[in-house]
C-alpha positions in Angstrom: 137.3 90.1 124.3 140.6 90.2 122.1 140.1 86.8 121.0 136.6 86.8 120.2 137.2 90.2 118.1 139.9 88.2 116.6 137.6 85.7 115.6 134.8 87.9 114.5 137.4 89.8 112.1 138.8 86.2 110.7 135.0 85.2 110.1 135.4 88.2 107.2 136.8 87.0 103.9 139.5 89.7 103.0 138.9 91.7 100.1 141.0 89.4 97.5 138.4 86.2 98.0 135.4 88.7 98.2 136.4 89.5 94.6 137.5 86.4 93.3 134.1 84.9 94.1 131.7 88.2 94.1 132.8 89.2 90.1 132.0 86.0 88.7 129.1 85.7 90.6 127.8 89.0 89.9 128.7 88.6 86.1 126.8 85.5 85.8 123.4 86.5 87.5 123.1 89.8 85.3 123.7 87.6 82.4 121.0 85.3 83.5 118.9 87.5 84.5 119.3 89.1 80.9 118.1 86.2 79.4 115.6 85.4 82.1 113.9 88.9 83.1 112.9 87.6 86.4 116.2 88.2 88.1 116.5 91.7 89.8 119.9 92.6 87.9 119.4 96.2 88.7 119.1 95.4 92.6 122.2 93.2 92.4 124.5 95.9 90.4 123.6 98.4 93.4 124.6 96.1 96.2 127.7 95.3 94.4 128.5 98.9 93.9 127.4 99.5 98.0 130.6 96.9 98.4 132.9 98.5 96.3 132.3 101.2 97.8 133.5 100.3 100.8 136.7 98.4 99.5 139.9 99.7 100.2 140.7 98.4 96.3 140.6 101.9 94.3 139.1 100.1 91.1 136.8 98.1 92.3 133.9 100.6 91.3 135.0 100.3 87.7 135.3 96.6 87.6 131.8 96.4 88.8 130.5 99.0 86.2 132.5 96.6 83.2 131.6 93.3 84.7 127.6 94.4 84.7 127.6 96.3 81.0 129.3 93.4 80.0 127.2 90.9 81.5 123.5 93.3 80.3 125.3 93.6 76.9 126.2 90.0 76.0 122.7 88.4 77.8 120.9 91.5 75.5 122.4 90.0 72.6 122.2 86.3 73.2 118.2 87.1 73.9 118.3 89.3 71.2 119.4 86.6 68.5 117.4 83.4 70.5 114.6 86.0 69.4 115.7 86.4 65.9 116.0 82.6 65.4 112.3 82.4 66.8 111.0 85.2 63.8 112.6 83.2 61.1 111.0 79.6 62.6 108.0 78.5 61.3 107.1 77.4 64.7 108.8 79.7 66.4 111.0 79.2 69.8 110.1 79.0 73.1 112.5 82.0 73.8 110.1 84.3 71.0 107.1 83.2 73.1 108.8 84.0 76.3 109.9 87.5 75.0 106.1 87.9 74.0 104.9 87.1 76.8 106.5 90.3 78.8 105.2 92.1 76.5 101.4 93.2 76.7 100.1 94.7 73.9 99.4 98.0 75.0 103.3 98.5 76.1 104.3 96.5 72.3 102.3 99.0 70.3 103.7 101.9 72.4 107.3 101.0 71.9 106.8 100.0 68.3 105.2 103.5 67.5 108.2 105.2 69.7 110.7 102.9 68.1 109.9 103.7 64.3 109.9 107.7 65.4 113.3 108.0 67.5 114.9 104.6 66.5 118.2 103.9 68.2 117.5 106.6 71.1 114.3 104.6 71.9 116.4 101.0 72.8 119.0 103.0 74.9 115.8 104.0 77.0 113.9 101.1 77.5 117.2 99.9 79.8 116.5 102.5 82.1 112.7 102.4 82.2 111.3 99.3 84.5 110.2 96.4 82.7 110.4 98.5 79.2 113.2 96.6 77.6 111.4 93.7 76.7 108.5 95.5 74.9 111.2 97.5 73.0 113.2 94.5 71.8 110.1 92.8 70.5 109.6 95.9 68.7 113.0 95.5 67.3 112.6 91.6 66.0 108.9 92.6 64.4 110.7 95.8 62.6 112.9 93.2 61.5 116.4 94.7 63.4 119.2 92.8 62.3 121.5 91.8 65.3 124.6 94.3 64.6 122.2 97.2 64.6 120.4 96.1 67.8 124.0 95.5 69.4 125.0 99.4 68.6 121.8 100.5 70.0 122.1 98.1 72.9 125.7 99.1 73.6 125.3 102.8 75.5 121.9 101.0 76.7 123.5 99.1 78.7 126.4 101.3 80.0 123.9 104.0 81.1 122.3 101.1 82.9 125.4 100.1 84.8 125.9 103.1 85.4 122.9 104.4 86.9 122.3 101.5 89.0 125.8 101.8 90.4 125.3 105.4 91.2 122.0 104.4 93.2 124.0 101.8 95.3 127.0 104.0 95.8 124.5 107.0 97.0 123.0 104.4 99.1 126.6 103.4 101.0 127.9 106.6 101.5 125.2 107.0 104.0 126.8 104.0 106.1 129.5 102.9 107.7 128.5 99.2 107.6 128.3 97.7 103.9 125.1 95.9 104.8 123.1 98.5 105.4 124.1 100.3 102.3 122.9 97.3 100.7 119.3 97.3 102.6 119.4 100.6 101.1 120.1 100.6 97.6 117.6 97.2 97.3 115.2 99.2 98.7 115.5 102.3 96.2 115.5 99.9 92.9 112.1 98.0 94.2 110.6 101.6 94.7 112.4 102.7 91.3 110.7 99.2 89.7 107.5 99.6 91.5 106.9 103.6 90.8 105.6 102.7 86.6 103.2 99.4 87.5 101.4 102.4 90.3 101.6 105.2 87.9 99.8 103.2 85.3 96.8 101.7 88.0 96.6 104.9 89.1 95.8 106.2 85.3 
């Protein structure tokens, strides 16, 4: 028994190799799943904060929070000026049309109205609202944004972000004892969170 416990706990990277390899990793899919809006970023930053959680490291929770915002913030921006590049093409970019294409026109013309009447306050938003930061950034290239005012506005967008995914995953593993089920958890509560706006809006 003491050798196959032995085992079992050797089978466990420690904590240093979880970090060296879960950081990066979790850095690059939020920045490709900023650029690609198929990737569940917000699912991933709770399961990374259900791990932290349970770290013995006492700033682990914060280097998760930075390595997110600054993954959202700089695939945000990179999107942001791919779309630019597309407005100011005469044939436009494949990245323009993909950005169009997430965004129906009843959501565009609802973001562009809420956009010209709040502005700024409007983009922070549209991170925390379920497929409405897509809508809200084409809103932005067609009012003709440059990029350093969509990077201000996108900057506490994507902190509030981090930060309210990471407070879903943490709620989710303080329920648990094991990390893993923390993270069935807090995937669990960002599908419902994601899937709560597409019901609302059958149901109307």
């Amino acid at each position: 028994m003491a050798s196959l416990a032995a085992a079992s706990t050797s089978a466990v990277p420690p904590e240093s190799t979880q970090q060296a390899i879960g950081y990066p990793s979790l850095f690059l899919l939020v920045l490709v799943g900023a650029l690609v809006p198929v990737v569940p970023t917000g699912a991933l930053v709770s399961s990374a904060a259900v791990v932290a959680f349970h770290q013995t490291a006492p700033f682990s929770p914060a280097l998760v929070f930075v390595t997110a915002s600054l993954a959202a913030f700089l695939g945000d921006a990179a999107l942001y000026w791919l779309g630019l590049r597309g407005m100011r093409s005469r044939n436009g970019s494949r990245w323009l049309e993909a950005i169009r294409a997430r965004a129906p026109d009843a959501r565009l013309a609802s973001a562009r109205e809420k956009l010209a009447e709040h502005g700024v306050a409007v983009l922070v938003l549209s991170r925390l609202v379920p497929a409405g930061r897509i809508p809200v950034m084409l809103a932005c290239l067609m009012a003709d944004w440059p990029l350093r005012r969509f990077v201000r506005g996108n900057l506490p967008a994507c902190l509030a972000w981090a930060v309210t995914y990471q407070v879903i995953g943490i709620l989710g593993g303080s329920l648990f004892k094991e990390p893993w089920e923390g993270v069935v958890v807090a995937v669990g509560l960002t599908v419902v969170i994601s899937a709560v706006p597409n019901v609302v809006r059958r149901v109307r």
